[in-house]
N, C-alpha and C positions, 0 to 999 in steps of 0.2 A: 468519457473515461469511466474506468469499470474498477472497483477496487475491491478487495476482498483483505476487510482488517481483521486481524488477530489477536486477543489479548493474551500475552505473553508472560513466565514465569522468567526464560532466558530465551535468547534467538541467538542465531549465528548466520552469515556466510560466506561460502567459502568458495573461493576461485581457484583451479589449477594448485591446488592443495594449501592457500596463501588464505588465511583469514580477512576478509575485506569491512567487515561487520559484524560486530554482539552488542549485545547488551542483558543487563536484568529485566526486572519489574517494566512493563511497557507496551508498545505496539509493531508488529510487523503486519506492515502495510504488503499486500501483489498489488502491481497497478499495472492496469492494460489502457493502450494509447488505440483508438481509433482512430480514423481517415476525417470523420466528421467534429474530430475536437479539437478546440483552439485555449486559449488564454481565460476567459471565463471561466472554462468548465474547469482547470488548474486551481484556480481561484477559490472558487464554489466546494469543489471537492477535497483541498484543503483544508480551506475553514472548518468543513462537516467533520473533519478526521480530526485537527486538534481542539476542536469543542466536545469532541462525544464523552460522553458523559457514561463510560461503562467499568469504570474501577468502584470500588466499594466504600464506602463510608464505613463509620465507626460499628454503624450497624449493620454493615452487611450489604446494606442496599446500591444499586450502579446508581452511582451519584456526583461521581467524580471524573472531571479531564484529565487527561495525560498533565497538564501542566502542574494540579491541583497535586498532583503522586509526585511529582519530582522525574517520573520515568522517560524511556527514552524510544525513540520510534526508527525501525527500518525498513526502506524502501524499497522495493525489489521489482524491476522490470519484468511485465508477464505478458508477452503478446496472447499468449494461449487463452487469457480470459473473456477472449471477442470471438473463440472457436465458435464456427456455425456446425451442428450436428444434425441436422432435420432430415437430410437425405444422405442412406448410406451411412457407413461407419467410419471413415477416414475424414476427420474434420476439417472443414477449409476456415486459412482465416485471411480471406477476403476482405473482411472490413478494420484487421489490425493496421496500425497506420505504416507506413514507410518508413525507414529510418528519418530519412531526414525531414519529415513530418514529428515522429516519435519521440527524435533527441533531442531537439530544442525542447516541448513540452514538459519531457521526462525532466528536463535541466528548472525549467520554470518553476512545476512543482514543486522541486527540492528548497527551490530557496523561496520561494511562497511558505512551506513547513517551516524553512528555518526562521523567517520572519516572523510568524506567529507565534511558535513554540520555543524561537528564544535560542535555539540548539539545533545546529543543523544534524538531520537524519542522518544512521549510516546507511551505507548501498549498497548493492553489488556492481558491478560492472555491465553495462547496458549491453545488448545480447551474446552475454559469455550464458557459456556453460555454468550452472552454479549448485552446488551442493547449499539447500535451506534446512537449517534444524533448528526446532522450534518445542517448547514443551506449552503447550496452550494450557491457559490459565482462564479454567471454569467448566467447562471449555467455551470462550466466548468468541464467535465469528460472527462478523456482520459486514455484509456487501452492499455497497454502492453503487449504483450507477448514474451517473450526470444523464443519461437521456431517461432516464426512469426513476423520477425522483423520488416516485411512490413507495419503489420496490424495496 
């Protein structure tokens, strides 16, 4: 699993012009499902996302989890984030999982967040089409990936 979090001022999104998810103060999560990920990596990858410690304290400093802020986190399916680009300009995503590889997962994580963080995430709709607007906050982005735990 490959995620790409966001710290957030507001987010939003939006389906066939139907808002599906906002929030303030908080996190929008991309999260891309590979062929090669199961139920651990769900696990692993949530936990990292509501422990991170990147909201500010009194003094400024990222010191803070999403649970510590009160804020709120949204989840957004992104096969794109497993795009292989190495040959050629048209990306293949080869290693993005299959739906029905995908949805169960995509479903796990959800409620893996809501378990931890207490509040289940809002979503979009697993591969709809979807308008994300977001005003980042810092701007802080930090990506994940469960096969690269380093990175």
């Amino acid at each position: 699993m490959r995620a790409v979090i966001q710290r957030v001022k507001k987010a939003s999104v939006t389906v066939e012009g139907k808002i599906t998810a906002s929030c303030g103060k908080g996190m929008l999560v991309l999260l891309g499902i590979e062929d090669a990920d199961d139920i651990k990596d769900a696990e692993w990858l949530a936990n990292k996302i509501v422990n991170l410690r990147i909201f500010p304290d009194k003094e400024g400093v990222m010191n803070l989890g999403i649970k510590e802020t009160g804020g709120d986190i949204i989840v957004v399916s992104q096969f794109t984030l497993h795009a292989l680009t190495r040959k050629g300009n048209r990306p293949s995503y080869i290693r993005a999982a299959s739906p029905g590889i995908a949805i169960p997962l995509y479903n796990s994580f959800i409620d893996i967040v809501t378990s931890l963080h207490g509040r289940r995430p809002g979503t979009g709709i697993f591969g709809a089409m979807m308008d994300v607007e977001l005003i980042n906050d810092g701007p802080v982005t930090i990506i994940i990936d469960t096969k690269n735990k380093d990175f």
